[in-house]
PAVEXGU-330065 format. One record per atom (N, C-alpha, C, CB): residue in one letter; chain; atom name; x, y, z. Coordinates in pm, 1 decimal. Glycine has a CB too. Example, Ala and Ser with C-alpha at 12.3 -4.5 7.8 and 13.67 -1.06 7.14 Angstrom:
BEGIN
+------+------+------+----------+----------+----------+
! code ! unit ! site !     east !    north !       up !
+------+------+------+----------+----------+----------+
!    a !    A !    N !   1319.0 !   -569.0 !    780.0 !
!    a !    A !   CA !   1230.0 !   -450.0 !    780.0 !
!    a !    A !    C !   1320.0 !   -330.0 !    780.0 !
!    a !    A !   CB !   1130.8 !   -447.3 !    904.6 !
!    s !    A !    N !   1285.0 !   -225.0 !    708.0 !
!    s !    A !   CA !   1367.0 !   -106.0 !    714.0 !
!    s !    A !    C !   1290.0 !      3.0 !    787.0 !
!    s !    A !   CB !   1408.4 !    -59.8 !    572.5 !
+------+------+------+----------+----------+----------+
***
This chain:
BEGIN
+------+------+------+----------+----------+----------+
! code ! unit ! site !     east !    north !       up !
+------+------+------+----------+----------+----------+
!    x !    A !    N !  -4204.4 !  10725.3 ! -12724.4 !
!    x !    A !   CA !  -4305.6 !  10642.2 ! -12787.8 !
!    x !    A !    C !  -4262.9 !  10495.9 ! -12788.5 !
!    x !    A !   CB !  -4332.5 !  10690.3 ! -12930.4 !
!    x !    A !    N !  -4127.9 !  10473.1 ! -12850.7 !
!    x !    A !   CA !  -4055.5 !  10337.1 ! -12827.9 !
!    x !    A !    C !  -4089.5 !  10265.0 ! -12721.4 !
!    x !    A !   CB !  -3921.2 !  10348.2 ! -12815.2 !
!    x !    A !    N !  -4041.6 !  10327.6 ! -12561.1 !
!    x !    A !   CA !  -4076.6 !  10333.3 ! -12458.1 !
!    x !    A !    C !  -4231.0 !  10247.9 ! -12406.4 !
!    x !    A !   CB !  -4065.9 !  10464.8 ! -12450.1 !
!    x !    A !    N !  -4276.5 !  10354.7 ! -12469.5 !
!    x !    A !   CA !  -4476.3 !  10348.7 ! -12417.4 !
!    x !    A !    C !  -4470.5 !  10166.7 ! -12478.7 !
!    x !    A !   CB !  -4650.3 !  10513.3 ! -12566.8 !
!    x !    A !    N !  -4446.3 !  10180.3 ! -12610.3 !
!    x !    A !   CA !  -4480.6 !  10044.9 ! -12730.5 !
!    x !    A !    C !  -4457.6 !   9879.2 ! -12648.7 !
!    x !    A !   CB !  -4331.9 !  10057.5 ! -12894.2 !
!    x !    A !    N !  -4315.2 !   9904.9 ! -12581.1 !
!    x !    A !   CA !  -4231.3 !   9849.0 ! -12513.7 !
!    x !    A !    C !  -4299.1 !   9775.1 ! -12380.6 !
!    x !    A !   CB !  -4132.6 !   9948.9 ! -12489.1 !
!    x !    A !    N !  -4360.4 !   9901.3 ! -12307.9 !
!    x !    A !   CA !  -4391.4 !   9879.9 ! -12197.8 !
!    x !    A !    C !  -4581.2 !   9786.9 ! -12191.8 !
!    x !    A !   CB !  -4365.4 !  10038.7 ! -12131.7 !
!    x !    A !    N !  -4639.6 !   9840.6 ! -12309.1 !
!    x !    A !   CA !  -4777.5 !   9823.9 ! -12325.5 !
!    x !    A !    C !  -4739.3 !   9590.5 ! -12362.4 !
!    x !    A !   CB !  -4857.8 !   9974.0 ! -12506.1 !
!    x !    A !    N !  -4665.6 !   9626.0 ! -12486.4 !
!    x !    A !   CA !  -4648.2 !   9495.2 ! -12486.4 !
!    x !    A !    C !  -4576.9 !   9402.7 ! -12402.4 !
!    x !    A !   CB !  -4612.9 !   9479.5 ! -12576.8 !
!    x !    A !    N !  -4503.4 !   9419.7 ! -12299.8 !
!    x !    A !   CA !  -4472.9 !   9363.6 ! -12202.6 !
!    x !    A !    C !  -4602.8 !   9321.6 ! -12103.2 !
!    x !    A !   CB !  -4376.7 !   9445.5 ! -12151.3 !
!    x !    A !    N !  -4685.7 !   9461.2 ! -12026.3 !
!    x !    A !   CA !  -4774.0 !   9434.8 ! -11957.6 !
!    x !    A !    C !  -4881.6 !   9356.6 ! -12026.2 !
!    x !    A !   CB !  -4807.8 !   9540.5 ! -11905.1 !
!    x !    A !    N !  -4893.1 !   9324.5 ! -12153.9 !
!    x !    A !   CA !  -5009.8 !   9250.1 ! -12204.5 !
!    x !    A !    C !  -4969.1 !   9073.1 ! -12164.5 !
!    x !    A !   CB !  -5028.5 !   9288.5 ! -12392.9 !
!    x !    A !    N !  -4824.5 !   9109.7 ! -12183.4 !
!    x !    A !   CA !  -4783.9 !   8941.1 ! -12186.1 !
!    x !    A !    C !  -4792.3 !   8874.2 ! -12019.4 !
!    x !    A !   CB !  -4591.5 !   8920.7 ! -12253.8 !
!    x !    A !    N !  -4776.6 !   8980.9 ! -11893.0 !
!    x !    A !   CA !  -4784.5 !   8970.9 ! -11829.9 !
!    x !    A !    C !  -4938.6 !   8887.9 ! -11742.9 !
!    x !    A !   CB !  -4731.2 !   9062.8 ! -11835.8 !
!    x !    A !    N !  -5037.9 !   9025.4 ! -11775.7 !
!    x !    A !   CA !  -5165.2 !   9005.7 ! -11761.7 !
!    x !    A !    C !  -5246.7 !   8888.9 ! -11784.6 !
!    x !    A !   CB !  -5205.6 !   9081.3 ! -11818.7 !
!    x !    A !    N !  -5196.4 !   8863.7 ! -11964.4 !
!    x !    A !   CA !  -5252.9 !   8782.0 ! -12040.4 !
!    x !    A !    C !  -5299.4 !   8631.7 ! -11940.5 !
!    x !    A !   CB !  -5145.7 !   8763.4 ! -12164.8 !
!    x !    A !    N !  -5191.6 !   8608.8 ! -11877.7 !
!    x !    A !   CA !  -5235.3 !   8459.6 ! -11753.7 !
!    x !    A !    C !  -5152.2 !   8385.4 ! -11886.6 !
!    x !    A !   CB !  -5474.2 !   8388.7 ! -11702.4 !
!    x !    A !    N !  -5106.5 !   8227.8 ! -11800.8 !
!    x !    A !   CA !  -5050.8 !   8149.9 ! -11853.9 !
!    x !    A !    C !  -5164.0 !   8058.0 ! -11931.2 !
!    x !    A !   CB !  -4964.6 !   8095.2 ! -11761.1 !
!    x !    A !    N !  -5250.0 !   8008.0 ! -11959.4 !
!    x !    A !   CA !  -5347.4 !   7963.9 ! -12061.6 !
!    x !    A !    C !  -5374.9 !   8022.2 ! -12177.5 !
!    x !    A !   CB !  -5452.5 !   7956.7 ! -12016.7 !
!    x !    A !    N !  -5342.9 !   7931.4 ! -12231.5 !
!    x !    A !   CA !  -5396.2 !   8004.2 ! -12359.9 !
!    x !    A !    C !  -5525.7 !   8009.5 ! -12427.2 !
!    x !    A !   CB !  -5331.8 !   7966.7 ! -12449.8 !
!    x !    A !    N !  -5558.5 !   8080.9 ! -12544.5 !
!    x !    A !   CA !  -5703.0 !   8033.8 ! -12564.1 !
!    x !    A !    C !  -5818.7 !   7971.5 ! -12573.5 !
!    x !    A !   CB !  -5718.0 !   8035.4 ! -12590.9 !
!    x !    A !    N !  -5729.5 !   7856.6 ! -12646.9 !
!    x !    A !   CA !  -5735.0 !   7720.3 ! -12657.4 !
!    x !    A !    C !  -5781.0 !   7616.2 ! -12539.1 !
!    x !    A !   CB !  -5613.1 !   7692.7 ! -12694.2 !
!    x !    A !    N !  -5738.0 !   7708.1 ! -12410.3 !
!    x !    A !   CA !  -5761.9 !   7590.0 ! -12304.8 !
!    x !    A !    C !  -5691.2 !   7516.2 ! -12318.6 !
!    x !    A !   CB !  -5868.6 !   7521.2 ! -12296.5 !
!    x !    A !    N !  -5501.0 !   7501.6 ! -12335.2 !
!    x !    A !   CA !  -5428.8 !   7449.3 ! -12310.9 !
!    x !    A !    C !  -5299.4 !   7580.2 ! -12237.6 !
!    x !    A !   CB !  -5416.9 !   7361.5 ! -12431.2 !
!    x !    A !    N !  -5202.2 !   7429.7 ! -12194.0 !
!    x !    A !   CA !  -5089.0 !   7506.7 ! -12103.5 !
!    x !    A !    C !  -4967.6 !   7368.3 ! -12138.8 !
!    x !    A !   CB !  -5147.6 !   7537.9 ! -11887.2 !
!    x !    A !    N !  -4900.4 !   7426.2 ! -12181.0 !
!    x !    A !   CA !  -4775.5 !   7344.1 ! -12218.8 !
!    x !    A !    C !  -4810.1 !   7224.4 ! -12324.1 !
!    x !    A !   CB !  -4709.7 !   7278.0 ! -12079.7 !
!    x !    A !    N !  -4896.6 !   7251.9 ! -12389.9 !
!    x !    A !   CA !  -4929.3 !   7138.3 ! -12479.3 !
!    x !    A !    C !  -5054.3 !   7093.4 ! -12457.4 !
!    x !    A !   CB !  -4842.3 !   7028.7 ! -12467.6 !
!    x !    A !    N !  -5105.9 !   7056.3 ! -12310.9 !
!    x !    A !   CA !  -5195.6 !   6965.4 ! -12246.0 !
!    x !    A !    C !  -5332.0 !   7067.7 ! -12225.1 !
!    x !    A !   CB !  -5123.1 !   6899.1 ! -12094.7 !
!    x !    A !    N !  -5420.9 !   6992.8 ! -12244.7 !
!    x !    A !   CA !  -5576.2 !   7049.3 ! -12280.7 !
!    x !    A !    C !  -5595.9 !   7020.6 ! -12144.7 !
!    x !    A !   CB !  -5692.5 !   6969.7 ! -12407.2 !
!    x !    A !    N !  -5669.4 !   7152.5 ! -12079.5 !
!    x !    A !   CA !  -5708.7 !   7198.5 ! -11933.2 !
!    x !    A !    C !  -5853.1 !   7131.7 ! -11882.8 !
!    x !    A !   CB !  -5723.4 !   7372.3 ! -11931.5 !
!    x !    A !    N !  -5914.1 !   7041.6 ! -11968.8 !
!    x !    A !   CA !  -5999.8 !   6964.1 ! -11939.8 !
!    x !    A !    C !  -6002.6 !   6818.8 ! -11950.4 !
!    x !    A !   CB !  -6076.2 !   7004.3 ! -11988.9 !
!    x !    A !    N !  -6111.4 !   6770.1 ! -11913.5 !
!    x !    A !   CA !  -6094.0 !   6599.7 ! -11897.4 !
!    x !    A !    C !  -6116.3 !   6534.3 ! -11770.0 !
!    x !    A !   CB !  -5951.7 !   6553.2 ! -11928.2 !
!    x !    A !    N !  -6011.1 !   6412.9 ! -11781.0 !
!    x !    A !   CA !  -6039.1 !   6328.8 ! -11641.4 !
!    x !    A !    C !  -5882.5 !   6384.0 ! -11584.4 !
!    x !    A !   CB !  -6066.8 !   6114.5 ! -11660.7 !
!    x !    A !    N !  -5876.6 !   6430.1 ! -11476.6 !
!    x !    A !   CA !  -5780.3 !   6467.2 ! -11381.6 !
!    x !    A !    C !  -5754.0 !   6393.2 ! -11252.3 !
!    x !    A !   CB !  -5808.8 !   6586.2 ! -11350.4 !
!    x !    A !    N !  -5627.6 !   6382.5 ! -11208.6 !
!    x !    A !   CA !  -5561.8 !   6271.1 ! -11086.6 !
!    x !    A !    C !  -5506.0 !   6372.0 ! -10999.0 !
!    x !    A !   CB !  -5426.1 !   6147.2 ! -11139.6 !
!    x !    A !    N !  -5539.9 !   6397.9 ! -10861.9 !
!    x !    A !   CA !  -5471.0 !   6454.4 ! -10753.7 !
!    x !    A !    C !  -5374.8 !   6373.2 ! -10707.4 !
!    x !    A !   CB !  -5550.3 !   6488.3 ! -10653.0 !
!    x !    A !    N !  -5221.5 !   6430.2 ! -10721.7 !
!    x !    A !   CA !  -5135.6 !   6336.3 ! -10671.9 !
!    x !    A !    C !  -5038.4 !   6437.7 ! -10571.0 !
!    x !    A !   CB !  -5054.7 !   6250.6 ! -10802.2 !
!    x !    A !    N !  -4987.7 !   6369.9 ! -10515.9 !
!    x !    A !   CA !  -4881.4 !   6459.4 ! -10417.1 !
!    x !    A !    C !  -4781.3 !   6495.4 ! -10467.0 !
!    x !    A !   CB !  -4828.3 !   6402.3 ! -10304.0 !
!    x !    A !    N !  -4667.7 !   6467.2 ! -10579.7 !
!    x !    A !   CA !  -4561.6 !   6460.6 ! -10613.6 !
!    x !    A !    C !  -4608.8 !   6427.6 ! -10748.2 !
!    x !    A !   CB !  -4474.4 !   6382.0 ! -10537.8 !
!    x !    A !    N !  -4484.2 !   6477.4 ! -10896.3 !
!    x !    A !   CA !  -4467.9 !   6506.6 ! -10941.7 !
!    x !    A !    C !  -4580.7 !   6472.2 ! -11099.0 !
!    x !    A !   CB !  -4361.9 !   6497.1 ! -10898.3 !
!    x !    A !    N !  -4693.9 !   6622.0 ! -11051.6 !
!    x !    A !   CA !  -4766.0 !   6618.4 ! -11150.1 !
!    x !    A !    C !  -4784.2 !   6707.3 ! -11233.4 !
!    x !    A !   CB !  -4849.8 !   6592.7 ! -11123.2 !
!    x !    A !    N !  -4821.8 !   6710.3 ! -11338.4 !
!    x !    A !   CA !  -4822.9 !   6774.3 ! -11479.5 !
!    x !    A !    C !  -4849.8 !   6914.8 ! -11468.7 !
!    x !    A !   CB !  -4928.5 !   6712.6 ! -11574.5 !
!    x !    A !    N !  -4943.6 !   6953.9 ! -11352.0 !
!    x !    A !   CA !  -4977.6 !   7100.3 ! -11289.7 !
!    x !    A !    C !  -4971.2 !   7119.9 ! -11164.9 !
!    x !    A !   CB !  -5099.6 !   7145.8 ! -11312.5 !
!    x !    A !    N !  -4882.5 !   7194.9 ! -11114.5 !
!    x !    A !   CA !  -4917.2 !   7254.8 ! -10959.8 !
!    x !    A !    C !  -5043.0 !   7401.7 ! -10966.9 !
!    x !    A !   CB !  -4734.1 !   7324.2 ! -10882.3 !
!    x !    A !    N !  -5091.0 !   7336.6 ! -10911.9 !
!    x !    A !   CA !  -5259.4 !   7438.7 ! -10919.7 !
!    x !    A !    C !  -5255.9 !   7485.2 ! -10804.0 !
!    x !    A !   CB !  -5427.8 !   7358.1 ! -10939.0 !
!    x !    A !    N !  -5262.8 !   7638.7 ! -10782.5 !
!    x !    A !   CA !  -5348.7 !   7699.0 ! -10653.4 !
!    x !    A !    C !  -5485.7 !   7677.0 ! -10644.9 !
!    x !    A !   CB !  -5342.9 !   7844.0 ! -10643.7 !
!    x !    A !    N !  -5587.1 !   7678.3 ! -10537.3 !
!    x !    A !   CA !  -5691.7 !   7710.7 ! -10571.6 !
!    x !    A !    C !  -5734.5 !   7843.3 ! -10514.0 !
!    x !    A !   CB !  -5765.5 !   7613.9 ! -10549.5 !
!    x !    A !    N !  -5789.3 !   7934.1 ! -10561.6 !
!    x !    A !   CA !  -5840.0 !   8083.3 ! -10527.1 !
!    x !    A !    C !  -5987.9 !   8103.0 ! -10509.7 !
!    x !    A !   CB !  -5800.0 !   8181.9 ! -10639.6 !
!    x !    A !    N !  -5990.9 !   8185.9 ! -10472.6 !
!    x !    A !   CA !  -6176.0 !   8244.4 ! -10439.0 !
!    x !    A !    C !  -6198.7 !   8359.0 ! -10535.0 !
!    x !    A !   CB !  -6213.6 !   8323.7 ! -10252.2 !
!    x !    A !    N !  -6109.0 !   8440.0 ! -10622.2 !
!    x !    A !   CA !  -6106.7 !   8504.4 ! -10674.5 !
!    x !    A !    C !  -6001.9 !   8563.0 ! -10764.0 !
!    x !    A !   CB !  -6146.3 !   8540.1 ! -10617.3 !
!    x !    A !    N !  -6027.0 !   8619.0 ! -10922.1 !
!    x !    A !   CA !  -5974.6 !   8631.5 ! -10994.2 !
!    x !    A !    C !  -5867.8 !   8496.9 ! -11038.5 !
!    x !    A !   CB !  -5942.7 !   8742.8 ! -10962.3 !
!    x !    A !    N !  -5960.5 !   8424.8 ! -11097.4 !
!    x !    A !   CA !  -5833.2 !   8298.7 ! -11131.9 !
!    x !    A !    C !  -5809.6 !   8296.7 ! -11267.4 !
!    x !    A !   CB !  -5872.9 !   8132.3 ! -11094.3 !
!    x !    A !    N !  -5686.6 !   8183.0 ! -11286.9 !
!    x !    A !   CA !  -5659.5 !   8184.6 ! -11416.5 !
!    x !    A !    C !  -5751.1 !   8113.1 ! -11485.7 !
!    x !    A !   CB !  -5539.9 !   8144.0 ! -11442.3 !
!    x !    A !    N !  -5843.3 !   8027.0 ! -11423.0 !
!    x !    A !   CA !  -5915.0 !   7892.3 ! -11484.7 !
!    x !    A !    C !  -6056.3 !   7898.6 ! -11398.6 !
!    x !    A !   CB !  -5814.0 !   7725.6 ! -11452.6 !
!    x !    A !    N !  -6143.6 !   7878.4 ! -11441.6 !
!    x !    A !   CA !  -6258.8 !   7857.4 ! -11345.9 !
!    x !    A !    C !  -6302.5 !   7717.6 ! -11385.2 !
!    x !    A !   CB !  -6383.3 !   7971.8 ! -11358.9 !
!    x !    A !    N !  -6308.7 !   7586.1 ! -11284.5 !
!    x !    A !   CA !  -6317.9 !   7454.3 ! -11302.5 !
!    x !    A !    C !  -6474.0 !   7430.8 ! -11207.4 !
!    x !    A !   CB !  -6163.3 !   7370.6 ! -11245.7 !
!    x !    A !    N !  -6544.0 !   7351.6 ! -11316.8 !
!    x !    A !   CA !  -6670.0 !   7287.1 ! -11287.1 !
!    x !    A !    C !  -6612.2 !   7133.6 ! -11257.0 !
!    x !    A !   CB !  -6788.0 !   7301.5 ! -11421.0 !
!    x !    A !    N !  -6647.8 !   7069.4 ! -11156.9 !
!    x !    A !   CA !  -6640.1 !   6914.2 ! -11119.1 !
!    x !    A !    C !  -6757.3 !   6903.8 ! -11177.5 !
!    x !    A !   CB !  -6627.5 !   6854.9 ! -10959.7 !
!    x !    A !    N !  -6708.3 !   6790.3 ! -11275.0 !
!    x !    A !   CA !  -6868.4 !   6693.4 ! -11330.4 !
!    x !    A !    C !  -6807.6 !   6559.2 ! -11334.0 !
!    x !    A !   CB !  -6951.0 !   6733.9 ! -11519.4 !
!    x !    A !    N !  -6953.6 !   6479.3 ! -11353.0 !
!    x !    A !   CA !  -6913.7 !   6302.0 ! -11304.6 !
!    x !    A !    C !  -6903.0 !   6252.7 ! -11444.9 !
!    x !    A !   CB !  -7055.7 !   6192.3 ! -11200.8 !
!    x !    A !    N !  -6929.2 !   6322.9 ! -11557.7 !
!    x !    A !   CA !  -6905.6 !   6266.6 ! -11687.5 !
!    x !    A !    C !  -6936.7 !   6397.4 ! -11784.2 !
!    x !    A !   CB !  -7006.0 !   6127.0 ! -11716.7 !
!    x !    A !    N !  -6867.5 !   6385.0 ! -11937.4 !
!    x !    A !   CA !  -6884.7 !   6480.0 ! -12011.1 !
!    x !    A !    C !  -6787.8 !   6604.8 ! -11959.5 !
!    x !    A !   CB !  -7029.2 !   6503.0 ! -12014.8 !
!    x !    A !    N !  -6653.0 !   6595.2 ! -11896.5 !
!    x !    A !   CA !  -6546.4 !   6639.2 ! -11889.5 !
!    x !    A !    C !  -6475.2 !   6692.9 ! -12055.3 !
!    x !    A !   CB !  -6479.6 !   6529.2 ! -11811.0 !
!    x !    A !    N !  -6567.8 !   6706.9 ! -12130.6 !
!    x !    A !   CA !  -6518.6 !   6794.5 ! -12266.9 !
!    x !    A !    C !  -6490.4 !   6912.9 ! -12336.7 !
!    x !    A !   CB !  -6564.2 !   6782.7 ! -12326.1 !
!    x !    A !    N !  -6539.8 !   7012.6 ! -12229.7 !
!    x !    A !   CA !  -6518.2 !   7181.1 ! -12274.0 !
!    x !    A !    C !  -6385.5 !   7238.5 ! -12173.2 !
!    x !    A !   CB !  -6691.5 !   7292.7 ! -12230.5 !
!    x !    A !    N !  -6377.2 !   7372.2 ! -12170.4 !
!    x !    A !   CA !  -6236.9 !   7440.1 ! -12104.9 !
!    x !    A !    C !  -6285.1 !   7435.8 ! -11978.8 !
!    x !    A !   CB !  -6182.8 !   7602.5 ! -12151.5 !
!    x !    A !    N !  -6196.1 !   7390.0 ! -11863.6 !
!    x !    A !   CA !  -6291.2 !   7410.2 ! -11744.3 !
!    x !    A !    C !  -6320.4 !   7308.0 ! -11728.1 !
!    x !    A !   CB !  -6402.4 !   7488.3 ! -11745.3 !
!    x !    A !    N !  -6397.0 !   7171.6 ! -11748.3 !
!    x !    A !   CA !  -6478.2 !   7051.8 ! -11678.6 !
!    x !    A !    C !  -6347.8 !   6989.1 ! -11664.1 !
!    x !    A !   CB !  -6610.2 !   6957.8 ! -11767.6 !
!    x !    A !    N !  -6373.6 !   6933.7 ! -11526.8 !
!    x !    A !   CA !  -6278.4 !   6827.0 ! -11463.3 !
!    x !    A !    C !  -6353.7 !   6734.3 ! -11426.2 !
!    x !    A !   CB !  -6195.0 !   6864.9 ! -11349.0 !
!    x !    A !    N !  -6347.3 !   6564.5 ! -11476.6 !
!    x !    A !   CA !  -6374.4 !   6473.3 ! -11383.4 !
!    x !    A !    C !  -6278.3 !   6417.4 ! -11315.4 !
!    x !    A !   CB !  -6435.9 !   6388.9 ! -11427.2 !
!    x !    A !    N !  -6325.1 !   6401.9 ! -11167.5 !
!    x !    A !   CA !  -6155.2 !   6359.1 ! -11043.9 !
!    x !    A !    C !  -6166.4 !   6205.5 ! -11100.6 !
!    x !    A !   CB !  -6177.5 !   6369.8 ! -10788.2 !
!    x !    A !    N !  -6035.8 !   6149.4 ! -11107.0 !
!    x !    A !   CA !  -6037.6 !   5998.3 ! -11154.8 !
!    x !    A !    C !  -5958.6 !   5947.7 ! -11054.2 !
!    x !    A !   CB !  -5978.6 !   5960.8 ! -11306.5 !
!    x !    A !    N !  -5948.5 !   5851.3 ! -11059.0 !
!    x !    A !   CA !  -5804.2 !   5736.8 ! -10963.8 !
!    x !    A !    C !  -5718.8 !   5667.8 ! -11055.5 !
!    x !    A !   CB !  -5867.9 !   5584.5 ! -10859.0 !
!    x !    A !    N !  -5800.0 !   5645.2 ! -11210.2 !
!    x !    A !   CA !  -5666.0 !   5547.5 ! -11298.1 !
!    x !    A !    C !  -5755.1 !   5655.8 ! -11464.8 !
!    x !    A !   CB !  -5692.2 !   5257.6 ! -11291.7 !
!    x !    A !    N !  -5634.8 !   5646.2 ! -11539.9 !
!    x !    A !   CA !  -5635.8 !   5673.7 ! -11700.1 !
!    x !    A !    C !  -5655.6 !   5822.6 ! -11717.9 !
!    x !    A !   CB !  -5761.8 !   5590.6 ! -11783.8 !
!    x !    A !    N !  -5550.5 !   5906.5 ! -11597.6 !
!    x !    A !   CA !  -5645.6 !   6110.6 ! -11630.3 !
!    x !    A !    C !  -5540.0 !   6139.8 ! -11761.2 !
!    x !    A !   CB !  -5606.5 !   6303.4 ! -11436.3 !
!    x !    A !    N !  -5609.7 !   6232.6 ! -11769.0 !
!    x !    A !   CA !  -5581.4 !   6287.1 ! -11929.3 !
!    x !    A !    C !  -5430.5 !   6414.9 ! -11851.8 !
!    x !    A !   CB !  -5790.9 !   6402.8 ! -12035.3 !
!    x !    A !    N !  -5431.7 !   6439.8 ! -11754.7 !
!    x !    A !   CA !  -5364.7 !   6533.2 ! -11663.9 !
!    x !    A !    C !  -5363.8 !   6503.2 ! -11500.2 !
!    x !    A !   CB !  -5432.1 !   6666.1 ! -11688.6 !
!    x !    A !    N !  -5251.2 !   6521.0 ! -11449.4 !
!    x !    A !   CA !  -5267.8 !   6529.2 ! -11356.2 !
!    x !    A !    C !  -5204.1 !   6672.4 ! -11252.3 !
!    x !    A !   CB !  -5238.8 !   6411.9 ! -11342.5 !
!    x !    A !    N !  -5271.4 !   6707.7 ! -11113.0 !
!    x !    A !   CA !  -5241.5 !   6821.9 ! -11091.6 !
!    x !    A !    C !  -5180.3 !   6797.8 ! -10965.6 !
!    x !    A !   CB !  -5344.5 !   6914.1 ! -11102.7 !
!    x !    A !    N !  -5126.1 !   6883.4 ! -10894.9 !
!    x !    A !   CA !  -5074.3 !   6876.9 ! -10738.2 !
!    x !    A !    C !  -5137.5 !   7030.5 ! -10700.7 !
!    x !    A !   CB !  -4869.1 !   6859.1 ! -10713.4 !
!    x !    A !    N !  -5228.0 !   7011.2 ! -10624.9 !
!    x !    A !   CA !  -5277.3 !   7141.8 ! -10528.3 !
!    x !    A !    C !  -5129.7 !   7166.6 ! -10437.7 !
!    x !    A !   CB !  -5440.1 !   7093.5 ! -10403.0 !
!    x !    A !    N !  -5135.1 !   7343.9 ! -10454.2 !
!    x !    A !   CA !  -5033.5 !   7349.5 ! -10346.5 !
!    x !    A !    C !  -5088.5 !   7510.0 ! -10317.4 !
!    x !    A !   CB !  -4846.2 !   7317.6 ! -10397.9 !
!    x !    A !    N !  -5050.7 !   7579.8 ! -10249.8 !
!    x !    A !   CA !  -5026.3 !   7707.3 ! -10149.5 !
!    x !    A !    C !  -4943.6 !   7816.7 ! -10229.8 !
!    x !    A !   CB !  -4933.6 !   7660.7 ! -10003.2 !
!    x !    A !    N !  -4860.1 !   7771.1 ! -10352.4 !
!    x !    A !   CA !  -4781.5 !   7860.5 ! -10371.8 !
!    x !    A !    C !  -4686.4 !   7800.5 ! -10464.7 !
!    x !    A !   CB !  -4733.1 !   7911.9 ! -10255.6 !
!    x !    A !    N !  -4611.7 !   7896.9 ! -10564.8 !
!    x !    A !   CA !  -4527.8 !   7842.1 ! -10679.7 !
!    x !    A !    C !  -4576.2 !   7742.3 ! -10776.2 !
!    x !    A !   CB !  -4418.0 !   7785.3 ! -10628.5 !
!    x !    A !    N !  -4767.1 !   7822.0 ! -10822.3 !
!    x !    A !   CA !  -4775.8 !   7737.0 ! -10913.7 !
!    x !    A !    C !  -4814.7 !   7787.9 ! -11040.5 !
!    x !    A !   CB !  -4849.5 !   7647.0 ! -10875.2 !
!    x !    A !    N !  -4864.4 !   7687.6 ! -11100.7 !
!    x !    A !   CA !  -4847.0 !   7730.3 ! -11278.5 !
!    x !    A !    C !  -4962.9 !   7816.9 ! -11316.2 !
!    x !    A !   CB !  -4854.7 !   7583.9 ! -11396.9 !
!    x !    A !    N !  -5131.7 !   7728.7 ! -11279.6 !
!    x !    A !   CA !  -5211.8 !   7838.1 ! -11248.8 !
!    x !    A !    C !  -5280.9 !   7854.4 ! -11185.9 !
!    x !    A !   CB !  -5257.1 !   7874.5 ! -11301.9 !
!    x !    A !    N !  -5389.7 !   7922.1 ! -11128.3 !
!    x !    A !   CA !  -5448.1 !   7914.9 ! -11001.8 !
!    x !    A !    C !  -5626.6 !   7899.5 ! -11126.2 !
!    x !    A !   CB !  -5401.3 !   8093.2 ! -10860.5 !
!    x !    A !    N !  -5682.3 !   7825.4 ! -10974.6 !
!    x !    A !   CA !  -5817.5 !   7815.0 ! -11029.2 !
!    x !    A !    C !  -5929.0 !   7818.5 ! -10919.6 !
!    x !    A !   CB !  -5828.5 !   7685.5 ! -11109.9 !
!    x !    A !    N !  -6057.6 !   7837.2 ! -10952.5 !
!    x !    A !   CA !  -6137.6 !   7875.1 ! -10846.9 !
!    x !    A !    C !  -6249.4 !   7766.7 ! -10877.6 !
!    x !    A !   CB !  -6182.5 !   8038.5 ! -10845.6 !
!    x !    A !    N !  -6312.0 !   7689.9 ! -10800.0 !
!    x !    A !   CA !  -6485.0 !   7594.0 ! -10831.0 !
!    x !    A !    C !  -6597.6 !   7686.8 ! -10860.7 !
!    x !    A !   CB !  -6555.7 !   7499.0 ! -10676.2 !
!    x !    A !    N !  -6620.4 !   7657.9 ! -10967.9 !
!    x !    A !   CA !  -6729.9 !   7697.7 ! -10953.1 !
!    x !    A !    C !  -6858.0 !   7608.6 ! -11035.6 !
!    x !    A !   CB !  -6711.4 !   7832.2 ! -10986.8 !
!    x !    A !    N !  -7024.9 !   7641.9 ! -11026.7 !
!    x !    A !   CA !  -7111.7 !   7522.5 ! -11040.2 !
!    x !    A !    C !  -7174.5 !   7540.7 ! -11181.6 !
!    x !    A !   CB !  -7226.9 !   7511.5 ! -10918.6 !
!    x !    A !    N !  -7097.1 !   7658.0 ! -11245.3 !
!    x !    A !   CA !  -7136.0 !   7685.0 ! -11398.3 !
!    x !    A !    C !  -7054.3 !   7785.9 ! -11445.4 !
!    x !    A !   CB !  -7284.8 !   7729.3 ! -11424.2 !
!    x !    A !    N !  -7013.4 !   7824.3 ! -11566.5 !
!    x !    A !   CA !  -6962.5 !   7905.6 ! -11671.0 !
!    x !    A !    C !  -6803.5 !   7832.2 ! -11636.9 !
!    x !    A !   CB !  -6991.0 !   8098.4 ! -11651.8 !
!    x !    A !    N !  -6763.5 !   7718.6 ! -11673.4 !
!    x !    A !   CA !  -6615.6 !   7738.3 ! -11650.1 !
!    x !    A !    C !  -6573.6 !   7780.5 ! -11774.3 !
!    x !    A !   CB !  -6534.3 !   7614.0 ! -11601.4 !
!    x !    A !    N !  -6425.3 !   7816.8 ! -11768.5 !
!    x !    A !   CA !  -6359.9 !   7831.3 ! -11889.1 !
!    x !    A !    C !  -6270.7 !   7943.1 ! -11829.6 !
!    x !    A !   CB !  -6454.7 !   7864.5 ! -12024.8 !
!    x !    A !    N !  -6180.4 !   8019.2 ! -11922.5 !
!    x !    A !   CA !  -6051.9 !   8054.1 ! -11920.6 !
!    x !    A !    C !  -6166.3 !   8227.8 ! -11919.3 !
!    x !    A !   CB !  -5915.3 !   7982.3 ! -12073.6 !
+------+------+------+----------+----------+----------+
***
């Protein structure tokens, strides 16, 4: 039974995805104005077609719920590095329902 208890709460922590409810990840709120940079940014993001950790709507303003990203060039609230692999979380576009 120990065992089972052990194993159930491990796989939850696993599953669970790195976001938390909240729509944050290390402190920093998963929405806003966001900066694509090459080198050393606040998130290395996959992007996926399916099953992601994050589902992100691009909008041109009103970047305020879990999920809305506006792309900026100066003042992001976060910034991310797209990469292929070894990242924090993966996310997919989509043109409505974002959120965790």
């Amino acid at each position: 039974m120990k065992r089972v208890l052990i194993f159930l709460l491990f796989g939850t922590v696993i599953f669970s995805g790195s976001i938390g409810g909240d729509c944050t990840l290390n402190g920093k709120r998963l929405y806003g104005k966001v900066k694509v940079v090459s080198s050393m940014a606040d998130f290395r993001v996959e992007v996926v077609n399916s099953i992601p950790d994050l589902k992100v709507e691009k909008v041109n303003m009103f970047a305020d719920s879990c999920g809305k990203w506006e792309f900026v060039d100066v003042f992001p609230d976060f910034t991310v590095e797209f990469v292929n692999s070894g990242s924090d979380f993966s996310i997919e576009f989509v043109n409505m329902f974002p959120g965790v």
